[in-house]
Structure formats: C-alpha cells, structure tokens
TIMAR-272115 format. One record per residue (C-alpha): x, y, z; residue number from 1. Coordinates in Angstrom, 1 decimal, m for minus. Last residue first. Layout:
// residues N
<tordren <X, Y, Z>, NUM>
...
// end
This chain:
// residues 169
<tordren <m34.3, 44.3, m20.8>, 169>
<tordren <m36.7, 46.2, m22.2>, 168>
<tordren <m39.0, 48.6, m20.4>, 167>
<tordren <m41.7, 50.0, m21.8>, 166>
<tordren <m42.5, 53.8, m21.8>, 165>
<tordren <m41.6, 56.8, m20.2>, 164>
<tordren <m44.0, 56.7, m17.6>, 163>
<tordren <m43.8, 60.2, m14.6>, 162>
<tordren <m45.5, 58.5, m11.3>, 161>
<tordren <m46.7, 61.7, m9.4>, 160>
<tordren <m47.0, 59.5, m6.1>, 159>
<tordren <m50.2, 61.1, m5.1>, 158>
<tordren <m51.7, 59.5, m8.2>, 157>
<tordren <m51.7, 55.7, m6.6>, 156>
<tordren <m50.1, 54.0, m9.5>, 155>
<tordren <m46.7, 53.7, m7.8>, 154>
<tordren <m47.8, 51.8, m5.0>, 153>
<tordren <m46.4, 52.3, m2.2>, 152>
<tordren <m43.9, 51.1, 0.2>, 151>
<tordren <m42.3, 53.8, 3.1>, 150>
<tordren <m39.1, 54.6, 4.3>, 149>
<tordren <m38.2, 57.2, 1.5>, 148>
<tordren <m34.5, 58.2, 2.0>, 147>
<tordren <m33.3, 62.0, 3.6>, 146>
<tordren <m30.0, 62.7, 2.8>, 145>
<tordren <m27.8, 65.8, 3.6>, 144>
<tordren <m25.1, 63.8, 4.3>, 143>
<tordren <m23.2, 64.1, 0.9>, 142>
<tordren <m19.4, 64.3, 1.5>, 141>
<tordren <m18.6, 60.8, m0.8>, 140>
<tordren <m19.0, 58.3, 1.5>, 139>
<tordren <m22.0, 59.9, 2.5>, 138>
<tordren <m23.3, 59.5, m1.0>, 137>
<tordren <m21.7, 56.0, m1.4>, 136>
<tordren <m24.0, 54.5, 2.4>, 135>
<tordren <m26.9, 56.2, 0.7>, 134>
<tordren <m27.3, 54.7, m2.5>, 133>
<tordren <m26.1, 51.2, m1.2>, 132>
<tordren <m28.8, 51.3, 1.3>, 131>
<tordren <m31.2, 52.5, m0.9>, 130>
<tordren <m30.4, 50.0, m3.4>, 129>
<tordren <m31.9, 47.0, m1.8>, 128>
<tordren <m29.5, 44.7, m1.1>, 127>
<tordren <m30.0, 43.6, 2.2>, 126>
<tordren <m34.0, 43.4, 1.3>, 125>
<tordren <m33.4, 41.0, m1.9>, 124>
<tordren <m34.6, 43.1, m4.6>, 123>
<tordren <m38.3, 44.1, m5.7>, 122>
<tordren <m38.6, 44.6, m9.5>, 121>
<tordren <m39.3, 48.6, m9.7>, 120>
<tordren <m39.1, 48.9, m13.7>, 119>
<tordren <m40.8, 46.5, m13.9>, 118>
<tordren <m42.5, 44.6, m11.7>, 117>
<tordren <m42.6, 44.4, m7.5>, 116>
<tordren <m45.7, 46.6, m7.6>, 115>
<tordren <m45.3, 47.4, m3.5>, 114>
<tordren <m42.8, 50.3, m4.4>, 113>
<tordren <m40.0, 51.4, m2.0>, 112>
<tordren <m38.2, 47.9, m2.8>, 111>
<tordren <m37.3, 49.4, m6.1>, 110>
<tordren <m35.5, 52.5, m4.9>, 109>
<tordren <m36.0, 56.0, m2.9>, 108>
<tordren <m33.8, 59.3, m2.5>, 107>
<tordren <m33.9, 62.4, m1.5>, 106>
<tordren <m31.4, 64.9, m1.4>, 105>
<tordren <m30.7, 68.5, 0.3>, 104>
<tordren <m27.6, 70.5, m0.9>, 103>
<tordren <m24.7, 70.0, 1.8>, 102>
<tordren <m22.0, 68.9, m0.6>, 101>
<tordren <m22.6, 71.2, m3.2>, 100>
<tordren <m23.8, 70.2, m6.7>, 99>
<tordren <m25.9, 66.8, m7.1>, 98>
<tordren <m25.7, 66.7, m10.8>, 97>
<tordren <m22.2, 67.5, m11.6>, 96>
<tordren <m20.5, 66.9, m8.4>, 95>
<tordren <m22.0, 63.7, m8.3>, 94>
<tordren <m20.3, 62.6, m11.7>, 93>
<tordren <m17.0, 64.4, m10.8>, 92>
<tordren <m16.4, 62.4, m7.2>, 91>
<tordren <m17.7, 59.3, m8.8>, 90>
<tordren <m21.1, 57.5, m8.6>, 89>
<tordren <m21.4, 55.7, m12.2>, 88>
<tordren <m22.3, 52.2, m10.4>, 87>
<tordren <m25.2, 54.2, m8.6>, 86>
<tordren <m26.8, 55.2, m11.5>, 85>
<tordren <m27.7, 58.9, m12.0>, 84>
<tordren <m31.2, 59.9, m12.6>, 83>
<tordren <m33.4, 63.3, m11.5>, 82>
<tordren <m36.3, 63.1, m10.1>, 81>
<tordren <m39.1, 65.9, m10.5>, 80>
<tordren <m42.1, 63.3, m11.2>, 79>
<tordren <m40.8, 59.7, m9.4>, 78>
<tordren <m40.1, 57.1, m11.7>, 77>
<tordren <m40.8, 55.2, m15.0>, 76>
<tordren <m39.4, 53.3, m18.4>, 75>
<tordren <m36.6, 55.8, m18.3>, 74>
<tordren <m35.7, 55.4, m14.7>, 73>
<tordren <m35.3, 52.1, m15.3>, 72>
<tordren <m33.7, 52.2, m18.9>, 71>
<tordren <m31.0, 54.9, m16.9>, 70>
<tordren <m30.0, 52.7, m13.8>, 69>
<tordren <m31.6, 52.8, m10.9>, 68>
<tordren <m29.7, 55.8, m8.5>, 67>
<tordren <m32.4, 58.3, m8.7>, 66>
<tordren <m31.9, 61.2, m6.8>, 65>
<tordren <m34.7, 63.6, m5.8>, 64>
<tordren <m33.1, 67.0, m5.5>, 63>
<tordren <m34.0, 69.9, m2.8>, 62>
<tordren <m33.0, 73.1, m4.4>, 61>
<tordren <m36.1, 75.0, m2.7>, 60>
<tordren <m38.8, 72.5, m0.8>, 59>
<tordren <m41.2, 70.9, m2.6>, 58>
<tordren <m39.5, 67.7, m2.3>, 57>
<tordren <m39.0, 68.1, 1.8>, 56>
<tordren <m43.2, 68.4, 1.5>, 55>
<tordren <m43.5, 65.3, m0.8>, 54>
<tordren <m41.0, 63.1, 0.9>, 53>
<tordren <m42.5, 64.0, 4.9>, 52>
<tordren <m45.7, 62.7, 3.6>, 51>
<tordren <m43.9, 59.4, 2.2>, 50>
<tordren <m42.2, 59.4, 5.2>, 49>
<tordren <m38.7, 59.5, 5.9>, 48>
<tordren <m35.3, 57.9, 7.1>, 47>
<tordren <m32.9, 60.1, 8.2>, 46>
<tordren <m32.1, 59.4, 11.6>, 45>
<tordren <m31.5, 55.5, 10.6>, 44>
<tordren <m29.1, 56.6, 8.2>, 43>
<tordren <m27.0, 58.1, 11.0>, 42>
<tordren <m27.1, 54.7, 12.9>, 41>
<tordren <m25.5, 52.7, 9.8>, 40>
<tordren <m23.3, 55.4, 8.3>, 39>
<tordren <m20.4, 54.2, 10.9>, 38>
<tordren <m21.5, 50.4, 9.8>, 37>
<tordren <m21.3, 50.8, 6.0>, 36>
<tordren <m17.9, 52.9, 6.6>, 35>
<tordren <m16.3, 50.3, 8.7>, 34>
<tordren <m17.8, 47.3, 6.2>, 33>
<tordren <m16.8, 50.1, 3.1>, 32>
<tordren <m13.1, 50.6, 4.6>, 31>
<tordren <m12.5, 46.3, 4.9>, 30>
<tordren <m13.6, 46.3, 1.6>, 29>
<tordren <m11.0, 48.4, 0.3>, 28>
<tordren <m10.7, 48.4, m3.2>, 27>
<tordren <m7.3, 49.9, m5.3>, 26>
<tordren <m5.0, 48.4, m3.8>, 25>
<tordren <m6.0, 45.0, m5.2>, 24>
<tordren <m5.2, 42.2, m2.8>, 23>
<tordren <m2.9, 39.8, m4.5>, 22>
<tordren <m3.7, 36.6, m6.0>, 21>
<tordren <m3.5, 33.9, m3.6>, 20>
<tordren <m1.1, 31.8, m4.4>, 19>
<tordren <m1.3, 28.0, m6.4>, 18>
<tordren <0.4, 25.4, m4.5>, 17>
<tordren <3.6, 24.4, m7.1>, 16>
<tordren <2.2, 20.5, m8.2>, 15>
<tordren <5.8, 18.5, m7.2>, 14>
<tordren <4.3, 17.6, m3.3>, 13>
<tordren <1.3, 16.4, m5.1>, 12>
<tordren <3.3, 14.0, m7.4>, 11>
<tordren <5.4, 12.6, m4.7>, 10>
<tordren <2.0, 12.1, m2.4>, 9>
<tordren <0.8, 9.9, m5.2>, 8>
<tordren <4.4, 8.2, m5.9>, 7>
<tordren <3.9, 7.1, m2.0>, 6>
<tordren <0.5, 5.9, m1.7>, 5>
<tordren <0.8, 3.1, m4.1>, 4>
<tordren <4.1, 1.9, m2.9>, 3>
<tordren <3.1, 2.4, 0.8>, 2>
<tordren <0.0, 0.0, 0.0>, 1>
// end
C-alpha cells in the first residue's frame, strides 16, 4: 500500500500550490464594512415618510436622486427626479448633478414600491439600493439625505409616477 501511496503524495508535493492573488490596492472592503457600519445609525435618523418626501421635495434646491440605472428610470419614476446610476457614482459625476455637498437629497429604490414589476422589480432586502445609495453619497461628503421609508404603489396618483415607456431588458 506504501508503494501506491507514495508516488501519489510525490506527485502532489511536485504541483507548485497556487497563491493567492494579491489584494487590489485599489478596493478596500474592509473601509466600506467600517464605513457601511459608521453610516449605519445616522441613516437611521434620516429615514422619511412618504408625507414627509413630498413636503422636503417641494422644498427650494432639494433633489430627488435616482440611482436605478438609466432604462429604469426611463421606463418610469418619481415626477421631478433626477437619474444617476449608482455604479457611475464618482467624485466628478456627483459633483455635476448633485452640486454642493450640503444641498438636500432624496432618495428611494425598487423595494419602495409594493408593484414588484418592472421597472421597480423588488430586490433582496440587504440589497436594496437604498442602502447602497446612501452609504456611497456619505462616503462621498453628501449627508444631507433624507430616504423614503415607506412602500407604495406607484399608480396611486399622489405619487406623481412620470412613464416613459416600456422597459426592455
């Protein structure tokens, strides 16, 4: 048996082990958990209503952010919103449509609509984009955010439900 075991350990020991790849210096995750978990409590203070929503929208230079990505927002969202996908936050891209740091924003997602079709499919609840949303904004120096806490239905009129046609996937 020692013959048969022995030319297979031999040939193991002669595979090289295969090395991690290296960390790339240029993601952090351990920075977004800290970050994700600083933001946590504050994020909690600035959940709103869908009452409280309409007033702060109405409100001078508040913007409604749409992070959904442009067919989304294109087949339908919130009248007055305006769109920039979350994977093309960057320091220069929010700068260009959010403005100053401290300029009032509101945001919502797909799982703030009870429809759960498109183009508000309802996501698995620890990913909904809200959290993403607001954990990159104060990441990036915007804390003036407010997010929709509540569900609705995006054919009831009082949520101003602008339809830009179909959506394709």
């Amino acid at each position: 048996m020692l013959r048969c075991v022995l030319p297979l350990l031999l040939a193991c020991a002669a595979v090289p082990a295969t090395a991690a790849a290296p960390p790339n210096p240029q993601i952090d995750y351990a920075g977004y958990r800290q970050l994700a978990n600083e933001v946590e409590g504050y994020r909690q203070t600035r959940l709103i209503s869908w009452d409280d929503f309409v007033t702060a929208a109405a409100e001078p230079d508040v913007l409604i952010l749409d992070a959904r990505t442009a067919r989304q927002f294109a087949a339908g969202h919130i009248e007055g919103a305006v769109n920039l996908p979350l994977p093309e936050f960057s320091e220069e891209s929010l700068a260009a449509v959010i403005g100053r740091t401290d300029r009032p924003i509101l945001i919502y997602c797909n799982n703030n609509f009870r429809n759960d079709v498109q183009p508000v499919v309802l996501k698995s609840m620890p990913l909904a984009l809200n959290l993403s949303t607001f954990v990159h904004l104060v990441g990036y120096g915007y804390r003036n955010v407010r997010e929709l806490s509540d569900v609705m239905d995006f054919n009831d009129p009082q949520v101003r439900w602008v339809t830009g046609g179909g959506y394709t996937p």
